[in-house]
N, CA, C and O atoms as a Tinker XYZ file with bonds, in Angstrom:
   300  protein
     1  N     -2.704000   -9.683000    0.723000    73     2
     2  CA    -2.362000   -8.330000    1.107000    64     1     3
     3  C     -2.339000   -7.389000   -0.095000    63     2     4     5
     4  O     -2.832000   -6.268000    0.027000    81     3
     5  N     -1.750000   -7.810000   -1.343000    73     3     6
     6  CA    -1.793000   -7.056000   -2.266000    64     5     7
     7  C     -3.575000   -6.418000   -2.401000    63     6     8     9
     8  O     -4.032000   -5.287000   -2.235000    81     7
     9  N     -4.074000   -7.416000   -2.682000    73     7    10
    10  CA    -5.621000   -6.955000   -3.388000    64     9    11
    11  C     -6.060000   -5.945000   -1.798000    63    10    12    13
    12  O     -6.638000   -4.967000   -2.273000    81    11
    13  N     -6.047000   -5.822000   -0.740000    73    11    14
    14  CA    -5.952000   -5.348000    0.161000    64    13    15
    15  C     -5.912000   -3.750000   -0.577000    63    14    16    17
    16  O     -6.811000   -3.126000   -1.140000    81    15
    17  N     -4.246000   -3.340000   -0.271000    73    15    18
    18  CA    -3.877000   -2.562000   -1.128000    64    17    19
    19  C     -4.726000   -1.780000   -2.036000    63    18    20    21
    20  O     -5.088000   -0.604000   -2.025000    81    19
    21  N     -4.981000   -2.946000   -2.965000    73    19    22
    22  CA    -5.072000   -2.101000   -4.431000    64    21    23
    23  C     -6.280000   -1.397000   -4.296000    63    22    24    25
    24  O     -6.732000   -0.344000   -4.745000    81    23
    25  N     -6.648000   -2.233000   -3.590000    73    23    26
    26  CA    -8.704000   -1.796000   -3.186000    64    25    27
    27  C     -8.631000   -0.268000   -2.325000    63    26    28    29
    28  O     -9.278000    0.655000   -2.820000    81    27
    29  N     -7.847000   -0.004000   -1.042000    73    27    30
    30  CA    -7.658000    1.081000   -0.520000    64    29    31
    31  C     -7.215000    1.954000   -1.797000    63    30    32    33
    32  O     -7.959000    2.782000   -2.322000    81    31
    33  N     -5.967000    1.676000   -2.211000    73    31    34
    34  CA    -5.584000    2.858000   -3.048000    64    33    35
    35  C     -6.899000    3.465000   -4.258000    63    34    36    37
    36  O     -7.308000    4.625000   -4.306000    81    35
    37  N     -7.263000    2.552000   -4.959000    73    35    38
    38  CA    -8.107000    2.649000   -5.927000    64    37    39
    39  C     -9.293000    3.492000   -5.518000    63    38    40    41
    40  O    -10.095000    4.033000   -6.280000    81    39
    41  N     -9.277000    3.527000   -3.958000    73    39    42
    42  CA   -10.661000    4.581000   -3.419000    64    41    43
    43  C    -10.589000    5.407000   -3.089000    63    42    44    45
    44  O    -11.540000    6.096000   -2.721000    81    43
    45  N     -9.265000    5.763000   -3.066000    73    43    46
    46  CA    -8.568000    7.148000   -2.776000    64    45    47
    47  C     -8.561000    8.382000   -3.551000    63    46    48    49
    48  O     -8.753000    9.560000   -3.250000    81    47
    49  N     -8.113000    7.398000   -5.304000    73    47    50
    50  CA    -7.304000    8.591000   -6.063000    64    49    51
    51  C     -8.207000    8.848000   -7.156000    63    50    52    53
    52  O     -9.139000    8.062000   -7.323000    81    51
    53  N     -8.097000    9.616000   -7.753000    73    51    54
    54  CA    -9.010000   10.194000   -9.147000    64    53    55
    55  C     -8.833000    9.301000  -10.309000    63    54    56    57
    56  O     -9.796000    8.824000  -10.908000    81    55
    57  N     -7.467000    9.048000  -10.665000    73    55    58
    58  CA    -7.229000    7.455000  -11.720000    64    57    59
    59  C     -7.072000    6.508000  -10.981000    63    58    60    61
    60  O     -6.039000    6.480000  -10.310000    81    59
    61  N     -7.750000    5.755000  -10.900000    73    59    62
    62  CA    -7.510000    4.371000  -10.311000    64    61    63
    63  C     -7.191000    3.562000  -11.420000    63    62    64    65
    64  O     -6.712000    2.473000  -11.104000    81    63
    65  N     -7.295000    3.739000  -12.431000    73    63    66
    66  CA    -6.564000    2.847000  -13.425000    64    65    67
    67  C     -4.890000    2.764000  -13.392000    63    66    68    69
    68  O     -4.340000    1.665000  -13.315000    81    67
    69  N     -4.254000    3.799000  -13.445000    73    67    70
    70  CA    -2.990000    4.040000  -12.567000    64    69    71
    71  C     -2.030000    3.602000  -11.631000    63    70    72    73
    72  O     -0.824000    3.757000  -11.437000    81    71
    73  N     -3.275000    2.810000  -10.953000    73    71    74
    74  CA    -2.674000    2.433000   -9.427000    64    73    75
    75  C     -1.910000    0.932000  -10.007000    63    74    76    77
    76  O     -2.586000    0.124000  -10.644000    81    75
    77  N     -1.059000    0.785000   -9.834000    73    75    78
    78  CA    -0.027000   -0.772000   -9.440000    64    77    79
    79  C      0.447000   -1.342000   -8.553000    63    78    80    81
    80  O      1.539000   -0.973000   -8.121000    81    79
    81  N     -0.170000   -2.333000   -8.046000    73    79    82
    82  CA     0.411000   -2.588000   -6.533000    64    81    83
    83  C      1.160000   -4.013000   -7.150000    63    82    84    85
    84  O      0.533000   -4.902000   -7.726000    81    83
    85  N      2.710000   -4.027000   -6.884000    73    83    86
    86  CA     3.435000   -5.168000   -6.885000    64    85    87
    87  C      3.818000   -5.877000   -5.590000    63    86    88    89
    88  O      4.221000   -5.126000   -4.701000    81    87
    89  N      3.769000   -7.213000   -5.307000    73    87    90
    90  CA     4.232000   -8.027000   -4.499000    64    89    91
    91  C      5.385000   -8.841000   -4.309000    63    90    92    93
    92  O      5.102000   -9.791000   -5.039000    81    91
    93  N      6.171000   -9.024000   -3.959000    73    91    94
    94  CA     7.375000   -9.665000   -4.007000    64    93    95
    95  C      7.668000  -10.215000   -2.315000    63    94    96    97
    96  O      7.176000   -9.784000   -1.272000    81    95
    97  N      8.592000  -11.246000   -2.524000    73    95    98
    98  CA     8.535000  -11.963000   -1.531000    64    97    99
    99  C     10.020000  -12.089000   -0.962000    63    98   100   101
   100  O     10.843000  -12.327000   -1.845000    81    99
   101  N     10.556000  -11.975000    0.383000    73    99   102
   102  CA    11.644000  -12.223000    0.415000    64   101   103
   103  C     11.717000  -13.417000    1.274000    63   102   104   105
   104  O     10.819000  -14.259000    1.259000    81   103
   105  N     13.173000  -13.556000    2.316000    73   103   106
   106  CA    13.329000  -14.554000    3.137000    64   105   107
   107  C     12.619000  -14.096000    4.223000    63   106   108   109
   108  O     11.936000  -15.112000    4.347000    81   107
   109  N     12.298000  -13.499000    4.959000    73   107   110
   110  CA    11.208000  -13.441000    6.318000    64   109   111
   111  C     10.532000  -11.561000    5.986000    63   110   112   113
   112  O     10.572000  -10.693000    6.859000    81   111
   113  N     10.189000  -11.419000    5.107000    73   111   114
   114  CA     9.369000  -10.384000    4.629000    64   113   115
   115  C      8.365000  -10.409000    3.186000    63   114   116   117
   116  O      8.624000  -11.164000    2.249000    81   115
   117  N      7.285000   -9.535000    3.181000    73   115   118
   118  CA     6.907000   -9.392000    2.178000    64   117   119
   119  C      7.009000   -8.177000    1.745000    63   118   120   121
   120  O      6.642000   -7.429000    2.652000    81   119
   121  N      7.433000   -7.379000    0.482000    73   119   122
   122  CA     7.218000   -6.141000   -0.002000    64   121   123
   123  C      5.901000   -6.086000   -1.055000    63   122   124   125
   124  O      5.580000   -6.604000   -2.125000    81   123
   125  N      5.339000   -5.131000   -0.080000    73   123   126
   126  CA     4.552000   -4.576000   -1.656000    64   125   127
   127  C      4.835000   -3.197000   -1.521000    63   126   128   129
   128  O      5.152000   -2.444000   -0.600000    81   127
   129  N      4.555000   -3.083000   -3.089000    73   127   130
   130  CA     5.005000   -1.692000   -3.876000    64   129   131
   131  C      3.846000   -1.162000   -4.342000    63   130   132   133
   132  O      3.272000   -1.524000   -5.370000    81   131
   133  N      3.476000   -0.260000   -3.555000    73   131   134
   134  CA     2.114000    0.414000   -4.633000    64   133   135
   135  C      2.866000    1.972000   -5.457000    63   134   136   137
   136  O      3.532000    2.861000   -4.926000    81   135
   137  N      2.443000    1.823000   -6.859000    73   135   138
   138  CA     2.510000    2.926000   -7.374000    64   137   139
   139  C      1.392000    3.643000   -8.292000    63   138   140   141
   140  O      0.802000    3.138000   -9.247000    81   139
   141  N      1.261000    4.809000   -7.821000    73   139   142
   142  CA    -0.100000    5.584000   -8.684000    64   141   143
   143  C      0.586000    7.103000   -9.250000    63   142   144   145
   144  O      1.672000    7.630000   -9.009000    81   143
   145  N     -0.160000    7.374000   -9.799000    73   143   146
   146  CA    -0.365000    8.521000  -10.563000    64   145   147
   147  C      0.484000    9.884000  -10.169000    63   146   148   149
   148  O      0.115000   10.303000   -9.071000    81   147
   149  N      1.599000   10.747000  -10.816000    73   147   150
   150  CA     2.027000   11.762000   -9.957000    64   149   151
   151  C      1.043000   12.491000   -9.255000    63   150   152   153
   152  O      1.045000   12.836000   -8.073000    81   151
   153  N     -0.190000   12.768000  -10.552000    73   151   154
   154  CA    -1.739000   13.652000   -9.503000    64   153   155
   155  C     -2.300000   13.136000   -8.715000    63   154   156   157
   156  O     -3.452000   13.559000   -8.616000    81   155
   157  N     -1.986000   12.194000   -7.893000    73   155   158
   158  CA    -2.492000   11.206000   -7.049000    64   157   159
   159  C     -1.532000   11.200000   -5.531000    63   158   160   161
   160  O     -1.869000   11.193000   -4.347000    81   159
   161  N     -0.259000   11.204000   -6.192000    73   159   162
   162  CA     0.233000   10.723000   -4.708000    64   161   163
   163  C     -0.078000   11.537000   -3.473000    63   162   164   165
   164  O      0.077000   10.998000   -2.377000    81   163
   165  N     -0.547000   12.919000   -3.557000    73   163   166
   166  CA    -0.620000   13.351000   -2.333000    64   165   167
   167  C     -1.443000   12.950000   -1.674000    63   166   168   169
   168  O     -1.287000   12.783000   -0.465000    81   167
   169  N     -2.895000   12.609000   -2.512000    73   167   170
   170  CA    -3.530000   12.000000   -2.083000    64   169   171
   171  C     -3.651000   10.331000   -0.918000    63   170   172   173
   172  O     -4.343000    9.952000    0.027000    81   171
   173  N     -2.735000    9.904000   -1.588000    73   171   174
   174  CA    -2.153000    8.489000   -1.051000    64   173   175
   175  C     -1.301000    8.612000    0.015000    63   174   176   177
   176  O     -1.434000    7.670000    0.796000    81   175
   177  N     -0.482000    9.408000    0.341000    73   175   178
   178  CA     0.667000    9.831000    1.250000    64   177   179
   179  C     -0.453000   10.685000    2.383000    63   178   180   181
   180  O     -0.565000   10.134000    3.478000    81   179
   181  N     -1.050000   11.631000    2.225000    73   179   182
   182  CA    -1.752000   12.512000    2.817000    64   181   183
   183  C     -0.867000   13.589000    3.377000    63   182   184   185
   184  O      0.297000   13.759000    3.014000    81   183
   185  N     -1.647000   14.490000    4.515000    73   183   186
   186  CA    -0.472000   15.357000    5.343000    64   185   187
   187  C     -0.132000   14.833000    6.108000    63   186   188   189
   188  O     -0.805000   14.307000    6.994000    81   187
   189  N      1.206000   14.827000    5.959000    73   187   190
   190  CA     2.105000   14.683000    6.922000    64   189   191
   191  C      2.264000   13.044000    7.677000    63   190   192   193
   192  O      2.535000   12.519000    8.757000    81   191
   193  N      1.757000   12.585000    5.784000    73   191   194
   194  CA     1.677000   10.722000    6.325000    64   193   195
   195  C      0.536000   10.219000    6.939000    63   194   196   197
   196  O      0.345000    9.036000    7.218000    81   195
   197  N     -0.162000   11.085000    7.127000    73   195   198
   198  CA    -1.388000   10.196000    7.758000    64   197   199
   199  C     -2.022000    8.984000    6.741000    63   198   200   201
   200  O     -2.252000    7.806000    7.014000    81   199
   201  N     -2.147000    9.461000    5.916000    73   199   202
   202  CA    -3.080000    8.438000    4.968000    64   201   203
   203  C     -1.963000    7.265000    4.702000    63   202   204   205
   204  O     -2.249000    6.099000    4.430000    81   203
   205  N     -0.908000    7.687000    4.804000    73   203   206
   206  CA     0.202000    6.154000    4.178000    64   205   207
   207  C      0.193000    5.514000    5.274000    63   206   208   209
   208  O      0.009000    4.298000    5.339000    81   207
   209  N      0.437000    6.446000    6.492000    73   207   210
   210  CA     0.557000    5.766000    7.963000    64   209   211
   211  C     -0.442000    4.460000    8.306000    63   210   212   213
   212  O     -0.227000    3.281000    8.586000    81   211
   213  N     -1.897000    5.455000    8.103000    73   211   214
   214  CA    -2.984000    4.466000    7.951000    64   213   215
   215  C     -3.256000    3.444000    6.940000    63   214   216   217
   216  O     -4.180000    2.646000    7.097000    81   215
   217  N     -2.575000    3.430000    6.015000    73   215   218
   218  CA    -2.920000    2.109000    4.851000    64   217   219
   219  C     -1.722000    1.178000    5.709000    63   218   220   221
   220  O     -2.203000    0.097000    6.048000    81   219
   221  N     -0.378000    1.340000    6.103000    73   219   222
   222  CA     0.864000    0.755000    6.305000    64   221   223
   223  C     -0.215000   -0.309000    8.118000    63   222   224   225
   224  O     -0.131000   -1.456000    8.557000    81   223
   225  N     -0.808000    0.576000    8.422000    73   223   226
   226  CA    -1.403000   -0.112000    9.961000    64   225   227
   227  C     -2.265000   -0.956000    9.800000    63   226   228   229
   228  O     -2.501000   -1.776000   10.688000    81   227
   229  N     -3.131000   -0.941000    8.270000    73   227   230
   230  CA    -4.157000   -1.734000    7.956000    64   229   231
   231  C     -4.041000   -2.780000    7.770000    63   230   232   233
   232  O     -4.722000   -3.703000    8.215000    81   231
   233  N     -2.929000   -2.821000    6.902000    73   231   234
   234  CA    -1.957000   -4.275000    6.072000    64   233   235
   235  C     -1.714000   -4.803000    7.376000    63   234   236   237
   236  O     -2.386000   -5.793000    7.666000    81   235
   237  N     -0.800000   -4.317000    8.347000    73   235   238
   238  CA     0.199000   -4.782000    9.587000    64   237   239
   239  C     -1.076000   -5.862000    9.850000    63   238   240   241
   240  O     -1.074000   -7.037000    9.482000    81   239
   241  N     -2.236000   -5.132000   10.625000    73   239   242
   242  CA    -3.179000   -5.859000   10.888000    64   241   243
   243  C     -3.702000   -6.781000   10.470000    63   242   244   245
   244  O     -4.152000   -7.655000   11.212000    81   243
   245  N     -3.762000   -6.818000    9.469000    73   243   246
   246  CA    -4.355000   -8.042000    8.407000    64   245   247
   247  C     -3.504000   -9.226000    8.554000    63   246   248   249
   248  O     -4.032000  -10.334000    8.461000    81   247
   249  N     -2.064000   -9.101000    8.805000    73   247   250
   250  CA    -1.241000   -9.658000    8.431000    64   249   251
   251  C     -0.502000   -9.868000    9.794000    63   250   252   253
   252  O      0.705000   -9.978000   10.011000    81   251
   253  N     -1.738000   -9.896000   10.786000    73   251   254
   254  CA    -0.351000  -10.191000   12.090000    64   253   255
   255  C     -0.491000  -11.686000   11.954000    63   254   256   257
   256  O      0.419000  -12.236000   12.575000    81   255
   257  N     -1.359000  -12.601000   11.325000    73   255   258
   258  CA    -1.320000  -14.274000   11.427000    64   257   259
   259  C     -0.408000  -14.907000   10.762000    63   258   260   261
   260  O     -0.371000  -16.130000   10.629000    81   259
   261  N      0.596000  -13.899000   10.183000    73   259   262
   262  CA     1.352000  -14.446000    9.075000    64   261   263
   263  C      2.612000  -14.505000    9.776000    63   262   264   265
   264  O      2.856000  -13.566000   10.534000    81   263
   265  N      3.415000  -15.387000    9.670000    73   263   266
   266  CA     4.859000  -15.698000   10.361000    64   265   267
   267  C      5.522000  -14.325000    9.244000    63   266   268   269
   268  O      6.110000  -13.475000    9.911000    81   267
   269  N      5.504000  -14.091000    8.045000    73   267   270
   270  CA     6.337000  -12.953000    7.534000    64   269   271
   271  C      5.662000  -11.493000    8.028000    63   270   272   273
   272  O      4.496000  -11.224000    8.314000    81   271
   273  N      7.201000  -10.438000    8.004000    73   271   274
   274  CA     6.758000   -9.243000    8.272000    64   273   275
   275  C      6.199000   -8.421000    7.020000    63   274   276   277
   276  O      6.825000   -8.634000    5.982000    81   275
   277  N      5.212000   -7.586000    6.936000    73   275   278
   278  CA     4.770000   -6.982000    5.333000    64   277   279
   279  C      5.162000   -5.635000    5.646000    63   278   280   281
   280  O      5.140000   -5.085000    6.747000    81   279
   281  N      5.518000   -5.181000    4.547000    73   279   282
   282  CA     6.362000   -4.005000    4.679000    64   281   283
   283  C      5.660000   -3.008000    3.020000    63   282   284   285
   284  O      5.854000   -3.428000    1.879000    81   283
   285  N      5.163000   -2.176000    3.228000    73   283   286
   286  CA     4.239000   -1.060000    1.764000    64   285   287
   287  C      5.349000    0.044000    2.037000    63   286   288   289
   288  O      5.795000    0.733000    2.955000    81   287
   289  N      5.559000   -0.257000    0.410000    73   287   290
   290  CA     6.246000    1.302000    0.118000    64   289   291
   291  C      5.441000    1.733000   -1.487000    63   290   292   293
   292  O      5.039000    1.273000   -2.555000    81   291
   293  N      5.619000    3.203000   -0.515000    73   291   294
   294  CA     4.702000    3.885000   -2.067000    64   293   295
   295  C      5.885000    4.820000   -2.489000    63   294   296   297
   296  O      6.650000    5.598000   -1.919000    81   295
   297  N      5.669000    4.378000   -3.742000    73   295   298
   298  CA     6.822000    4.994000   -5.350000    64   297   299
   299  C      5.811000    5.892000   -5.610000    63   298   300
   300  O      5.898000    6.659000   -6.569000    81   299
């Protein structure tokens, strides 16, 4: 799921060098953390959430075979 991530974000924003997507694992979840560029995030967030909405539905999908829930938050 991470490389998932990093690949969407990285096609989004103007620095893609920037972009950090961290993974961490809990007891019945996964977090990832993507963080990019302040000149970037609007880009990543979009209006009014659409674009986060749509990266957050992509992952879900990817990830319905997985007994854990994945959960993206963008810093």
């Amino acid at each position: 799921m991470k490389e998932l991530v990093e690949v969407i974000a990285k096609s989004l924003v103007d620095h893609p060098e920037e972009v950090v997507v961290t993974q961490t694992e809990k007891d019945d979840e996964i977090v990832i953390e993507l963080k990019v560029g302040a000149s970037d995030m609007g880009k990543v967030i979009g209006r009014q959430g659409r674009i986060a909405k749509a990266i957050r539905t992509v992952v879900k999908a990817a990830s319905s075979k997985s007994p854990k829930r994945v959960v993206v938050d963008i810093m």
